[in-house]
gemmi code that builds the backbone of each chain (N, CA, C; Angstrom):
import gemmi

chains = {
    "A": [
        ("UNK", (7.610, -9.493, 30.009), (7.470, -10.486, 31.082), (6.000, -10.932, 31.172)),
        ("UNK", (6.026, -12.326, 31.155), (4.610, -12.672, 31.484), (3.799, -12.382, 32.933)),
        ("UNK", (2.217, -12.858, 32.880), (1.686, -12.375, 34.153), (2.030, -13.446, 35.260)),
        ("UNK", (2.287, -14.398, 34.604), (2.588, -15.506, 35.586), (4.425, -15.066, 36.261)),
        ("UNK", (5.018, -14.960, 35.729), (6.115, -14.866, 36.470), (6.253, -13.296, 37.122)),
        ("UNK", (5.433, -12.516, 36.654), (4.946, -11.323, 37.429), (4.330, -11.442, 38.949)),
        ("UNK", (3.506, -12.635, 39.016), (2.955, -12.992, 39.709), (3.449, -13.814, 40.861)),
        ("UNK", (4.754, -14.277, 40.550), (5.536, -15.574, 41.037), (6.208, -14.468, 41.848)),
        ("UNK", (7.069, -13.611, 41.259), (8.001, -12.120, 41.872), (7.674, -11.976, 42.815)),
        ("UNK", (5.966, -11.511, 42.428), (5.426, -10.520, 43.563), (5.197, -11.433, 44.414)),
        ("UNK", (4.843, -12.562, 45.026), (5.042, -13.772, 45.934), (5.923, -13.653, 46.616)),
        ("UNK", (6.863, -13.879, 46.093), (8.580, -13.552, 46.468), (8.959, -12.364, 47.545)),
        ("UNK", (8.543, -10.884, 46.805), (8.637, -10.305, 47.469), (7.938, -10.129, 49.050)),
        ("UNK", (6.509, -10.302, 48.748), (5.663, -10.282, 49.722), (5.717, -11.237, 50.659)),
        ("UNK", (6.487, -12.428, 50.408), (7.519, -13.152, 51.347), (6.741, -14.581, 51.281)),
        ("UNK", (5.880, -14.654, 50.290), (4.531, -15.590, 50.135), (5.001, -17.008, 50.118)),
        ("UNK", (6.315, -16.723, 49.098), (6.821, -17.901, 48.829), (8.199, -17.903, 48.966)),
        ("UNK", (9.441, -19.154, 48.889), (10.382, -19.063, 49.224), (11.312, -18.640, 48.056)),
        ("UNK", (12.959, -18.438, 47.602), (13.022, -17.977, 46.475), (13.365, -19.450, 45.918)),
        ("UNK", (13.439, -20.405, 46.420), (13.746, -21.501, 45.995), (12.390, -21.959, 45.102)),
        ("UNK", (11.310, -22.112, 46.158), (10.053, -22.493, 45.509), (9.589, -21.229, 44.035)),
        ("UNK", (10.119, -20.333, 44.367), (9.867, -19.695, 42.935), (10.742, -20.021, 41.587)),
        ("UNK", (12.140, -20.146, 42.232), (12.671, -21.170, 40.798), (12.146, -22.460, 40.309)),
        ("UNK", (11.781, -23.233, 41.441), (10.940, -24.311, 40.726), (9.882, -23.685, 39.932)),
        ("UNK", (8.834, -23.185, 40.266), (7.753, -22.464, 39.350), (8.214, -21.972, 38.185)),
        ("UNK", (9.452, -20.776, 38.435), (9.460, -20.865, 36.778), (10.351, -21.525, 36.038)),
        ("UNK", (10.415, -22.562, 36.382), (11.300, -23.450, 35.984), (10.487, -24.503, 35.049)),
        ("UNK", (8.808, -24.594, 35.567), (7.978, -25.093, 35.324), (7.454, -24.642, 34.197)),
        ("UNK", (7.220, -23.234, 34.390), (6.426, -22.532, 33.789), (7.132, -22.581, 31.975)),
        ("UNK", (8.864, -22.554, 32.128), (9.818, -22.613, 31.201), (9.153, -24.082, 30.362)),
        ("UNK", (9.212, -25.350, 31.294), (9.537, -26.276, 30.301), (7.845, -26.603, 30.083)),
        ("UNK", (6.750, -26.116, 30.199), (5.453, -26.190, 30.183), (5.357, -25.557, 28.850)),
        ("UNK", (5.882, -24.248, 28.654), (5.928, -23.326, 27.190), (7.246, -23.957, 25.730)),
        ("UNK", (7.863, -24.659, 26.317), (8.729, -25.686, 25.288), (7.424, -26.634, 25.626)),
        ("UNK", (6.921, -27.802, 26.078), (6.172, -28.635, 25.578), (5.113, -28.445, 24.370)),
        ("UNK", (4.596, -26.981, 24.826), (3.570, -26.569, 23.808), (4.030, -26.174, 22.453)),
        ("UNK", (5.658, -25.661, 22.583), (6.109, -25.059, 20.955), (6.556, -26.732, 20.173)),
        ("UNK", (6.824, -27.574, 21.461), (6.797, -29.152, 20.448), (5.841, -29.266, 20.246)),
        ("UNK", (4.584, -29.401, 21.084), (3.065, -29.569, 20.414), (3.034, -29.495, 18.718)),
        ("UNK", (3.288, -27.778, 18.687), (2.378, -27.157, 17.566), (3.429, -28.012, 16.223)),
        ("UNK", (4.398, -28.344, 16.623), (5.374, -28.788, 15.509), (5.209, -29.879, 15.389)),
        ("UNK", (4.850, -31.041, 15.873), (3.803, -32.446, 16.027), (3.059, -32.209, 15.369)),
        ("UNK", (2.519, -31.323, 15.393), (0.806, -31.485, 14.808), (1.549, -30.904, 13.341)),
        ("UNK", (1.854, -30.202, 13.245), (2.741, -29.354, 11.707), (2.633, -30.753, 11.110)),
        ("UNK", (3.561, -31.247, 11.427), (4.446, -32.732, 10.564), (3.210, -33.792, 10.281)),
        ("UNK", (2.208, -34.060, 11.145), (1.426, -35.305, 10.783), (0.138, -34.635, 9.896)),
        ("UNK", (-0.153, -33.030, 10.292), (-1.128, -32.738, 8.890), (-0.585, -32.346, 7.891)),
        ("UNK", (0.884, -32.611, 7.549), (1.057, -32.737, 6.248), (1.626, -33.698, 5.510)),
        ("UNK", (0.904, -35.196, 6.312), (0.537, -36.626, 5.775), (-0.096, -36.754, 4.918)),
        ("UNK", (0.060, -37.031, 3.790), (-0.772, -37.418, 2.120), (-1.126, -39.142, 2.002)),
        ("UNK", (-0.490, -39.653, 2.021), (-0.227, -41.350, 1.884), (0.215, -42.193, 2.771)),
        ("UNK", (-0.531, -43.147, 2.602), (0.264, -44.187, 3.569), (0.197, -45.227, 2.331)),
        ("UNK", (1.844, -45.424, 2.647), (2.319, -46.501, 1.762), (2.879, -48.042, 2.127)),
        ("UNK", (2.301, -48.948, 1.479), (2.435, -50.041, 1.540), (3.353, -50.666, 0.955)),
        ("UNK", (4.713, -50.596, 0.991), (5.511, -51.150, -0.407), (6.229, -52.547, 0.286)),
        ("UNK", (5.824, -53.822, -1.017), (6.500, -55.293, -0.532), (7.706, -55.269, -1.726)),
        ("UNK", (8.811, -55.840, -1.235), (9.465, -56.285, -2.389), (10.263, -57.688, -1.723)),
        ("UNK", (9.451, -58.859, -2.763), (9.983, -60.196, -2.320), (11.129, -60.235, -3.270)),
        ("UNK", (12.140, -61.458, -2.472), (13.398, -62.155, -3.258), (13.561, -62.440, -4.889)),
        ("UNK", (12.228, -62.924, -4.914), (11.782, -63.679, -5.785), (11.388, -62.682, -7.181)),
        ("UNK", (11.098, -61.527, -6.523), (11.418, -60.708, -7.649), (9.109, -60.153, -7.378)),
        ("UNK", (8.708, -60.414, -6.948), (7.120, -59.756, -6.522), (7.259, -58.642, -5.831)),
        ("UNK", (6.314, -57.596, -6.677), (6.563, -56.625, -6.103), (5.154, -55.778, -5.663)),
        ("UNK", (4.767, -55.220, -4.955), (3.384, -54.646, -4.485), (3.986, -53.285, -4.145)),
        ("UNK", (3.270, -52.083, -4.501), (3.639, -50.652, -4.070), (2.115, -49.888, -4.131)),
        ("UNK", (1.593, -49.986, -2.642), (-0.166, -49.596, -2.666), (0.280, -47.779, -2.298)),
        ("UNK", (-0.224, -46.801, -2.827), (-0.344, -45.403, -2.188), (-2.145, -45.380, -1.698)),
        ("UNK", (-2.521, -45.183, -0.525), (-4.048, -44.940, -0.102), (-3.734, -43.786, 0.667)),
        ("UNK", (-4.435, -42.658, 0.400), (-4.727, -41.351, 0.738), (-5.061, -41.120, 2.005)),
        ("UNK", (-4.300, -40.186, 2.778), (-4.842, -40.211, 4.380), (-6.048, -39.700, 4.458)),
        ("UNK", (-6.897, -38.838, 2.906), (-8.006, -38.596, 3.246), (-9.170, -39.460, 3.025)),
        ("UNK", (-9.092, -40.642, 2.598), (-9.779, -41.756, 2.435), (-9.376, -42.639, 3.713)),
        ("UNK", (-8.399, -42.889, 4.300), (-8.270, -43.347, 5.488), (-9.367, -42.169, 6.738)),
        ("UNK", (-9.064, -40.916, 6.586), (-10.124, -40.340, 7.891), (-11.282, -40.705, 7.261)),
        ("UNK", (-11.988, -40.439, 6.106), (-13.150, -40.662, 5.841), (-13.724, -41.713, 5.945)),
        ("UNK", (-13.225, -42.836, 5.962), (-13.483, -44.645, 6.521), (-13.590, -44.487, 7.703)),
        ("UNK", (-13.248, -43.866, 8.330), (-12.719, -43.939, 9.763), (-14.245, -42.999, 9.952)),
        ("UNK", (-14.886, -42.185, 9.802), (-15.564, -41.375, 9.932), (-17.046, -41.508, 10.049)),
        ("UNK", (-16.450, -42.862, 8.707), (-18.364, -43.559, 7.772), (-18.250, -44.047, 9.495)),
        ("UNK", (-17.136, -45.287, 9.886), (-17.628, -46.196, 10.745), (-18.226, -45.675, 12.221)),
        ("UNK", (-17.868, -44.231, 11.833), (-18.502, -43.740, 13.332), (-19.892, -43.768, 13.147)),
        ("UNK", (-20.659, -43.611, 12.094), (-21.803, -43.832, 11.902), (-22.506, -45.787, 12.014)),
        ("UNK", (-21.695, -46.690, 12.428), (-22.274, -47.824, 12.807), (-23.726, -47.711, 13.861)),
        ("UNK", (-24.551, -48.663, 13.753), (-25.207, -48.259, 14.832), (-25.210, -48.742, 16.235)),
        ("UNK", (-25.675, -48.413, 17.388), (-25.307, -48.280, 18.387), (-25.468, -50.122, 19.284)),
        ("UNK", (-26.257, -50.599, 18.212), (-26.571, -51.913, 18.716), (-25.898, -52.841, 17.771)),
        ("UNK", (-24.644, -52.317, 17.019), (-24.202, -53.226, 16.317), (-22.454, -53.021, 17.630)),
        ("UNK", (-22.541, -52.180, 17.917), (-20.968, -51.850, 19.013), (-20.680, -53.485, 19.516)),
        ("UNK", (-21.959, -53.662, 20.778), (-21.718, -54.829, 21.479), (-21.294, -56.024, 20.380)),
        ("UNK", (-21.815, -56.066, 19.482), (-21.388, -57.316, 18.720), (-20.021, -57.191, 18.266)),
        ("UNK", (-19.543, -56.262, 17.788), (-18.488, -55.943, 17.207), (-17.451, -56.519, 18.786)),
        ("UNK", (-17.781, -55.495, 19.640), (-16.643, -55.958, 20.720), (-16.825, -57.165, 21.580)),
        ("UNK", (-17.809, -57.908, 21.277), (-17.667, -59.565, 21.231), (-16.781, -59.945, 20.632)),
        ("UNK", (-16.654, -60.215, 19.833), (-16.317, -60.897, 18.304), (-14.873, -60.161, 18.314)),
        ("UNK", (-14.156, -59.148, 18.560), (-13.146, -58.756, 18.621), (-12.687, -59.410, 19.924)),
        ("UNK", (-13.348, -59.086, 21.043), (-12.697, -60.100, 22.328), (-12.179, -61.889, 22.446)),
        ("UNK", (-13.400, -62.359, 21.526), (-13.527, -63.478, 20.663), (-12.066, -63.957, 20.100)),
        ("UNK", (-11.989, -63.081, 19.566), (-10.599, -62.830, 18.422), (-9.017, -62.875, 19.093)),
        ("UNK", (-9.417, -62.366, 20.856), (-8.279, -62.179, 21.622), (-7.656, -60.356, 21.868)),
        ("UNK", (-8.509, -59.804, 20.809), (-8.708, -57.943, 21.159), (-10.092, -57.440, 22.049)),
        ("UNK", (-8.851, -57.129, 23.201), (-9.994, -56.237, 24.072), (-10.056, -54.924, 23.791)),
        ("UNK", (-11.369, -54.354, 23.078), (-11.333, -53.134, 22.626), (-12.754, -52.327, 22.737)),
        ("UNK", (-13.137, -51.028, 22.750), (-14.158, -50.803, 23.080), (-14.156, -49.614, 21.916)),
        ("UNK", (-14.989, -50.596, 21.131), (-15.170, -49.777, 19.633), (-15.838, -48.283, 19.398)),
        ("UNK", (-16.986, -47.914, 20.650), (-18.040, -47.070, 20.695), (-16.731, -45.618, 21.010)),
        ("UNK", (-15.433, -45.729, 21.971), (-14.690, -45.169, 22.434), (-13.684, -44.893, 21.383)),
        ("UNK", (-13.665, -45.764, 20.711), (-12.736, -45.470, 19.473), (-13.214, -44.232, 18.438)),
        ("UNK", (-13.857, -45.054, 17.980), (-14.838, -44.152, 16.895), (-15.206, -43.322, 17.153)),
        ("UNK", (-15.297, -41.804, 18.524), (-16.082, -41.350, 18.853), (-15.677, -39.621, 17.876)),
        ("UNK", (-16.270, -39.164, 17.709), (-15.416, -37.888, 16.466), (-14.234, -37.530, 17.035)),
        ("UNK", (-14.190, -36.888, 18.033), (-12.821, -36.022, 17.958), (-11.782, -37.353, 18.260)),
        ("UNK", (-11.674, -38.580, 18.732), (-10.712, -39.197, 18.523), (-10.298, -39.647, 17.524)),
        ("UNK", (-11.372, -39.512, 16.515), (-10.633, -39.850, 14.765), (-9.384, -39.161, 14.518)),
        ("UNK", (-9.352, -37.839, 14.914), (-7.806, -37.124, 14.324), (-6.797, -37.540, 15.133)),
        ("UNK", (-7.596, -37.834, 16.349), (-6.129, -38.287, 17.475), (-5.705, -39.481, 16.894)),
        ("UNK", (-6.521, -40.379, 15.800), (-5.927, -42.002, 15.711), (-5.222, -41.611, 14.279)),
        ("UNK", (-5.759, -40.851, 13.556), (-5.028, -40.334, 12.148), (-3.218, -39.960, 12.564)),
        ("UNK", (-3.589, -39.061, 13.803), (-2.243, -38.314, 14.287), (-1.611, -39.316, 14.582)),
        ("UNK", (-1.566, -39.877, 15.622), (-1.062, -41.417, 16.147), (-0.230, -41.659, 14.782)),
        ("UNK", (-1.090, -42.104, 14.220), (-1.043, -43.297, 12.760), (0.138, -42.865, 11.325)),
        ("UNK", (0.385, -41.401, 11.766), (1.140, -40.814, 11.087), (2.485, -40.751, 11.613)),
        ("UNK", (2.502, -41.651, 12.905), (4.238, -41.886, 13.423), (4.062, -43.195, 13.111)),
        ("UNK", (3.496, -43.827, 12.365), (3.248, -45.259, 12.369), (4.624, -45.780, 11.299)),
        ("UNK", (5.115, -46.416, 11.268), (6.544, -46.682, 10.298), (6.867, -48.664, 10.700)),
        ("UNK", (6.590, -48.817, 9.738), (6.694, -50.613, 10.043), (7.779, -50.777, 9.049)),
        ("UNK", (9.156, -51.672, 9.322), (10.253, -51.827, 8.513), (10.319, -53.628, 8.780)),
        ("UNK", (9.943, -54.709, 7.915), (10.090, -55.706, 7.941), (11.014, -56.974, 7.271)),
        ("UNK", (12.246, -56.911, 7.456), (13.381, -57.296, 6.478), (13.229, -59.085, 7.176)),
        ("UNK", (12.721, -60.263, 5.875), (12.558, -61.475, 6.551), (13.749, -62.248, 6.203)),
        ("UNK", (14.521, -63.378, 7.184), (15.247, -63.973, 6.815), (16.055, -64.096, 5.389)),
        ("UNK", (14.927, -64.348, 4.342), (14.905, -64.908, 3.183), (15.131, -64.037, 2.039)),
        ("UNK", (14.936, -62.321, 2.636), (15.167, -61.445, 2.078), (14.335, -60.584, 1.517)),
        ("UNK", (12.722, -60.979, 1.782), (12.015, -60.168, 1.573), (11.639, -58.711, 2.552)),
        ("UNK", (11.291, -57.974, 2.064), (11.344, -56.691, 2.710), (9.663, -56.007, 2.733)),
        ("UNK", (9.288, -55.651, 3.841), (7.825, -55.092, 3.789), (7.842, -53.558, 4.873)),
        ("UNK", (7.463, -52.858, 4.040), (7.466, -51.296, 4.434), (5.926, -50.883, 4.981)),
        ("UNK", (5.640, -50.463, 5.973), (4.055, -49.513, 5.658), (4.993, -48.053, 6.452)),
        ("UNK", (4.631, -47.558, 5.911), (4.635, -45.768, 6.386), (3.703, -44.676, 6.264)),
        ("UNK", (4.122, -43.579, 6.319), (3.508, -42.170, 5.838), (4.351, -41.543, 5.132)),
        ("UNK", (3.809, -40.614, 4.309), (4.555, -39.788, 3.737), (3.773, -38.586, 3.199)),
    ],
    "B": [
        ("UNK", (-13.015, -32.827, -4.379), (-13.462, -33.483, -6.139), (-13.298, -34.997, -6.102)),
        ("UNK", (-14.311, -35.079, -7.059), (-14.807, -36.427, -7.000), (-13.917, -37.070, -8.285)),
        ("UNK", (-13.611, -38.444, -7.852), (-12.333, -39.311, -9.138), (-13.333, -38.703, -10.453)),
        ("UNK", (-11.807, -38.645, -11.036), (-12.408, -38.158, -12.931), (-11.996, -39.343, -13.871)),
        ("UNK", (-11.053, -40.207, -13.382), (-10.400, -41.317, -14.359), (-10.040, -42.726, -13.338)),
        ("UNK", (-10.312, -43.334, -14.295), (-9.378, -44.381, -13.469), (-8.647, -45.299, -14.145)),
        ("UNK", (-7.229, -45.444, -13.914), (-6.729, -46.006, -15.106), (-5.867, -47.436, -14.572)),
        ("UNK", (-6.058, -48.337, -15.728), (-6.365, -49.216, -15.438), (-4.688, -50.586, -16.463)),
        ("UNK", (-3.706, -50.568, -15.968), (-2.955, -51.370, -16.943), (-3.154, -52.620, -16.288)),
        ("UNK", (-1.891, -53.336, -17.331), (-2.214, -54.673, -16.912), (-0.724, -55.624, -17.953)),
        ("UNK", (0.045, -56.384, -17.708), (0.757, -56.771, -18.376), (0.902, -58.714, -18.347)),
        ("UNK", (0.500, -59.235, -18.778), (0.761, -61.044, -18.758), (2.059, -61.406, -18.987)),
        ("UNK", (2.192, -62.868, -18.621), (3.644, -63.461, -18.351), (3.997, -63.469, -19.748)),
        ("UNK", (2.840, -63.530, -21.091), (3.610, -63.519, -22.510), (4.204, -62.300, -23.054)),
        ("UNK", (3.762, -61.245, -22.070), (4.112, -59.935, -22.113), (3.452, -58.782, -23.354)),
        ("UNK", (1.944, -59.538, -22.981), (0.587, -58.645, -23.939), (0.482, -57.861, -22.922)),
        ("UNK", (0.488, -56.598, -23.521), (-0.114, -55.892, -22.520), (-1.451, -55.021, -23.001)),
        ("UNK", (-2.148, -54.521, -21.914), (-3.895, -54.161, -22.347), (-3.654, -53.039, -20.977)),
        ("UNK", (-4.474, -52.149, -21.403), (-4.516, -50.779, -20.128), (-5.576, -49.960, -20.541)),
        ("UNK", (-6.125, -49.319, -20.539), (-7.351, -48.666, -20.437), (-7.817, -47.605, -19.675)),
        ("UNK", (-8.121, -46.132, -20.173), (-8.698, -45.223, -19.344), (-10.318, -45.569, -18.899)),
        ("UNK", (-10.784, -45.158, -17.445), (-12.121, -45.513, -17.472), (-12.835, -43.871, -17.244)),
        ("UNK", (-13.459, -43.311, -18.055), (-13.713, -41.690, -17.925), (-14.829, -41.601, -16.917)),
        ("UNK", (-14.473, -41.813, -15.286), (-15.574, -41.321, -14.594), (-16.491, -39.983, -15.079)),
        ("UNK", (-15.695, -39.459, -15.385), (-16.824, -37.764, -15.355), (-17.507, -37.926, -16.098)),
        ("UNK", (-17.814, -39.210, -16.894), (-19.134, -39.472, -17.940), (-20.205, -40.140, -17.285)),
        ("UNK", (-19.646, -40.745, -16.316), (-20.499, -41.584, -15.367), (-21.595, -40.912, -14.224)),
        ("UNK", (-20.951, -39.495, -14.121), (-21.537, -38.937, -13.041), (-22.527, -37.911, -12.993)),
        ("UNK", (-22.801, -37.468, -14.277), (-24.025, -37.057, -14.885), (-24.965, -37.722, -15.105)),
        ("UNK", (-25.072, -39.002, -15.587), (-25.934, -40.149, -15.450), (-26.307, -40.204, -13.959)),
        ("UNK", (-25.452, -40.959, -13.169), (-26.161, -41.088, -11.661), (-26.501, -39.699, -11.318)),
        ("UNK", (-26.451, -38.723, -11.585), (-26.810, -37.583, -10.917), (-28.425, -37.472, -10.477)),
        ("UNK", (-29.191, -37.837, -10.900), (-30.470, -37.857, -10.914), (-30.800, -38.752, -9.968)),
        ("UNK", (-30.721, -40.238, -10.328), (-30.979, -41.366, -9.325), (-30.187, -41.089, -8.120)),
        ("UNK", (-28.876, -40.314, -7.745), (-28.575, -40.433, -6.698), (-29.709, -39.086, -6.016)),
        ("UNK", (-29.536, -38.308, -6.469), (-30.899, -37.261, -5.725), (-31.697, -37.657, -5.123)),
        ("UNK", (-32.275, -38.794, -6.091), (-33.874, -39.064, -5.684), (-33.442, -40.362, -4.361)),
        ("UNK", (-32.270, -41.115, -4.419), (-31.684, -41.752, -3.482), (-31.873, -41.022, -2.059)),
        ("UNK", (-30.956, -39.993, -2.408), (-30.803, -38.695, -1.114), (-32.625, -38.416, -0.121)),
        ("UNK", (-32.862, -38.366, -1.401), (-34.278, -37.902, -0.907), (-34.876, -38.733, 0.031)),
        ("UNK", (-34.752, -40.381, -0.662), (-35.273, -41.479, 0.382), (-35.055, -41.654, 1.477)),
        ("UNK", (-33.238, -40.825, 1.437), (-32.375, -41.854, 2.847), (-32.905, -40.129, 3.739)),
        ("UNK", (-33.152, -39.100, 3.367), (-33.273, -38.002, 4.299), (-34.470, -38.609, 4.749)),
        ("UNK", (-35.552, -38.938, 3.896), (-36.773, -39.730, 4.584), (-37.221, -40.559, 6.168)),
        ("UNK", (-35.855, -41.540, 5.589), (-36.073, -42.195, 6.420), (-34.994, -42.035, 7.425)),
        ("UNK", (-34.303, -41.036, 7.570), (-33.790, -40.620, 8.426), (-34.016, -39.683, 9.824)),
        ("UNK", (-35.512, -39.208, 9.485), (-36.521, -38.917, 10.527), (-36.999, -39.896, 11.326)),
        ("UNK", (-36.909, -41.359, 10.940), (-37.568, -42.511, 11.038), (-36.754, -43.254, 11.930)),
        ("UNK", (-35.695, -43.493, 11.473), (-34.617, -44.061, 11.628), (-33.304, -43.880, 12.909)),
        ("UNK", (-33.292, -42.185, 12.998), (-32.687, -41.642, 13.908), (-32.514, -42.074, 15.035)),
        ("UNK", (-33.742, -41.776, 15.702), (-33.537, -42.307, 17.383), (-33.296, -43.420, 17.567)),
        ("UNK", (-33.455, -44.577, 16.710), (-32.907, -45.404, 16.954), (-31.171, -45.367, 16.376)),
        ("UNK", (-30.983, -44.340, 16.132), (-29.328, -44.268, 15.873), (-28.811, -45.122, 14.361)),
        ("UNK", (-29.600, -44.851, 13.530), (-29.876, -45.670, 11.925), (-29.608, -44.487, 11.791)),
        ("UNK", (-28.256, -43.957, 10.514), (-28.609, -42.384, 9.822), (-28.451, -43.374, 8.182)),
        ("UNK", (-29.149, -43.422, 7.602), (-29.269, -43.767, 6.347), (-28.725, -42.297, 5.303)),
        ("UNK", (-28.742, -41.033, 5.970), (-29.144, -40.350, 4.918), (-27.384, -39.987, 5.310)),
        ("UNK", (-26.973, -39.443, 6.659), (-25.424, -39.293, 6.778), (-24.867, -40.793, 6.332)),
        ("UNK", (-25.000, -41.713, 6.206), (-24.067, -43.004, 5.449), (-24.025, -42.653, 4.335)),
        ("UNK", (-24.806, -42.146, 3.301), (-24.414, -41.931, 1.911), (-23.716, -40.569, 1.885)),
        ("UNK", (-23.973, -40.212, 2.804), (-23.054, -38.093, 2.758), (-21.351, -38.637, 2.800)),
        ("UNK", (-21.752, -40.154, 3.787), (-20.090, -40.429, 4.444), (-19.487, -40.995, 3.214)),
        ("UNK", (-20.913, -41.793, 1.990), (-20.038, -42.874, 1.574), (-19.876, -41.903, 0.112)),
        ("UNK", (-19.941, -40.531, 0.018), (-20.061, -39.805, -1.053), (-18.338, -39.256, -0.624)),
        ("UNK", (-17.867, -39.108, 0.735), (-16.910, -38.047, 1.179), (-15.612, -39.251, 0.536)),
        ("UNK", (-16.239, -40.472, 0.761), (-14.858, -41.863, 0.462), (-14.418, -41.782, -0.276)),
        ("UNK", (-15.765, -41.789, -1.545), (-15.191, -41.783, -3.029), (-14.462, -40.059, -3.326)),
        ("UNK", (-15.251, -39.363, -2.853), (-13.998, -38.316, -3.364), (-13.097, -38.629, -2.532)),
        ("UNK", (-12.512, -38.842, -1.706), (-11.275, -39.002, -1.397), (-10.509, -40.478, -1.826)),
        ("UNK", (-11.120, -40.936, -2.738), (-10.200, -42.067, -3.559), (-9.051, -41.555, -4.250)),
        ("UNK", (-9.177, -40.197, -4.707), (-8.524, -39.636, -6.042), (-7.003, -39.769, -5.583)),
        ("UNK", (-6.172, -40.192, -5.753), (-4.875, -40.429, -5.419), (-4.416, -41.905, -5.219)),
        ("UNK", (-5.284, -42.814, -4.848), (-5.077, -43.827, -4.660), (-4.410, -44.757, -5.831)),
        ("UNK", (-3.440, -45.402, -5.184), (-2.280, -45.975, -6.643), (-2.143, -47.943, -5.988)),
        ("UNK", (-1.783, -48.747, -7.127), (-1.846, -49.924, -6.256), (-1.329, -50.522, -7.686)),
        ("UNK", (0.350, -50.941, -7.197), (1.494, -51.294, -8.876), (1.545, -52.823, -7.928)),
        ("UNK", (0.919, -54.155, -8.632), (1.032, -55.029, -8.375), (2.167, -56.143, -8.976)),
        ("UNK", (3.461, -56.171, -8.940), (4.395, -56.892, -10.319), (4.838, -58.367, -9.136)),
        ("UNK", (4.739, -59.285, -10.561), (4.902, -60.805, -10.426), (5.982, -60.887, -10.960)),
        ("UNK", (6.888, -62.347, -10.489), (7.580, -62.667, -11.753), (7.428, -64.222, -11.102)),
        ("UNK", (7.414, -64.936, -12.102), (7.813, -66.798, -12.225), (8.139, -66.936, -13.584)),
        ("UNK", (9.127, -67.737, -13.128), (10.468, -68.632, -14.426), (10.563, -66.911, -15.080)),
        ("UNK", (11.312, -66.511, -14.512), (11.980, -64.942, -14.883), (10.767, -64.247, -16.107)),
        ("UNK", (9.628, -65.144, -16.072), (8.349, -64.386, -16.460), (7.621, -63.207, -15.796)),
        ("UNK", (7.480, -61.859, -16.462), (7.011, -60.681, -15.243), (5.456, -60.833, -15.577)),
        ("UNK", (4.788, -60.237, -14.694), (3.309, -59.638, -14.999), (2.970, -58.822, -14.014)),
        ("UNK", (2.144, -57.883, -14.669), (1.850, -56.786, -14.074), (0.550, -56.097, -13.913)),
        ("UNK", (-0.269, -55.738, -12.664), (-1.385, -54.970, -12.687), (-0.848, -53.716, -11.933)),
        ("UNK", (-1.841, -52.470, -12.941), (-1.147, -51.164, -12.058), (-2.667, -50.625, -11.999)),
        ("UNK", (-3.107, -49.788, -11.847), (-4.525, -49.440, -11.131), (-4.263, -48.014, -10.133)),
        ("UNK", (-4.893, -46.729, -10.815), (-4.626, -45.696, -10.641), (-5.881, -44.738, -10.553)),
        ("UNK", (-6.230, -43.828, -9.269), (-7.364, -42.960, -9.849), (-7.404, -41.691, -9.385)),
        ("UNK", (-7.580, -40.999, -10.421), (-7.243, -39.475, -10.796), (-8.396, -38.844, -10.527)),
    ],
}
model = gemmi.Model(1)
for chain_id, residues in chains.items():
    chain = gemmi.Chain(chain_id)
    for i, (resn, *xyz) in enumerate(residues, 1):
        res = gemmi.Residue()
        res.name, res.seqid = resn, gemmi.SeqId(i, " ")
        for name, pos in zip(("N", "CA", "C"), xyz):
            atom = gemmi.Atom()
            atom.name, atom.element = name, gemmi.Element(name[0])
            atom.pos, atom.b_iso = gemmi.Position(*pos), 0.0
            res.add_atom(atom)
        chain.add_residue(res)
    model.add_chain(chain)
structure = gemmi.Structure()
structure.add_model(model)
structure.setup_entities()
């Protein structure tokens, strides 16, 4: 038994809390310890992302099939954190400019690189056009 | 590890085809020297450079981490007009 629901008991008994309000608690406490065993299995699946693939195949018979390495994707991602600090504002001009409101300095900052890698690894684009061409980007 | 090959096909609508290994690991003993003395400059001026938030010497550490992580990168480009194919494929190992 954990210390927390050790702790919840002894509440209980000592009349601290009601027994109702203690089923909510560990009721909490239950689906708080399933969120975290999905966590660790999230994170399992997207660090063992190799490629992101680009594959076109037109009607017409053109065909494009790009493989680029997710470790050349973090490492791009990594250089640009090194931009310098008076090039940011221009950048998020010129992106606002563009019609993207974005705040580049917040992006780039280190530890959100793995969070945008992670992200980027549920990323799955399926594009089937009228005419019959078909455009894929994924992970794998 | 840093790319060792890069290989290089290629096919035209008459259906010549030409492809070619390119042997990086011959290449990288040569720059080995000039990139040092490179290193040396950008650590230089990276005392210099810093506070104003310039890292000259981490941009080449970053732009050294890219190229090794090219090695996998694949890119099969195929055409066809008047049921003519052509083809670029471009690979590095």
């Amino acid at each position: 038994m954990s210390e927390e629901r050790k702790r919840i008991l002894n509440m209980v008994a000592e009349g601290k809390i009601s027994v109702e309000e203690a089923e909510k608690l560990l009721n909490a406490l239950n689906s708080e310890s399933v969120n975290v065993v999905n966590l660790g299995k999230e994170k399992k699946t997207s660090a063992g992302l190799k490629y992101l693939r680009v594959v076109v195949d037109s009607k017409e018979g053109d065909n494009v099939n790009v493989r680029i390495p997710v470790a050349l994707l973090r490492a791009g991602l990594k250089l640009s954190a090194l931009i310098p600090p008076q090039a940011y504002q221009k950048i998020n001009e010129k992106m606002a400019e563009s019609g993207i409101e974005m705040d580049i300095n917040s992006l780039l900052k280190g530890g959100d690189i793995e969070q945008v890698i992670e992200t980027m690894g549920e990323l799955n684009v399926d594009v089937n056009s009228a005419q019959g061409d078909k455009v894929r980007v994924f992970f794998e | 590890m840093i790319p060792m090959f890069i290989k290089i096909r290629m096919q035209n609508e008459e259906g010549k085809r030409f492809g070619f290994w390119l042997p990086l690991f011959l290449l990288w003993p040569i720059l080995l020297i000039p990139l040092l003395i490179l290193l040396l400059f950008a650590l230089i001026a990276e005392i210099f450079t810093a506070p104003r938030g310039i890292h000259p010497f981490l941009m080449l550490v970053g732009l050294g981490r890219l190229l090794a992580a090219m090695r996998g990168t694949y890119v099969d480009i195929r055409s066809t007009s008047n049921s003519k194919k052509s083809t670029v494929q471009f690979k590095i190992y």
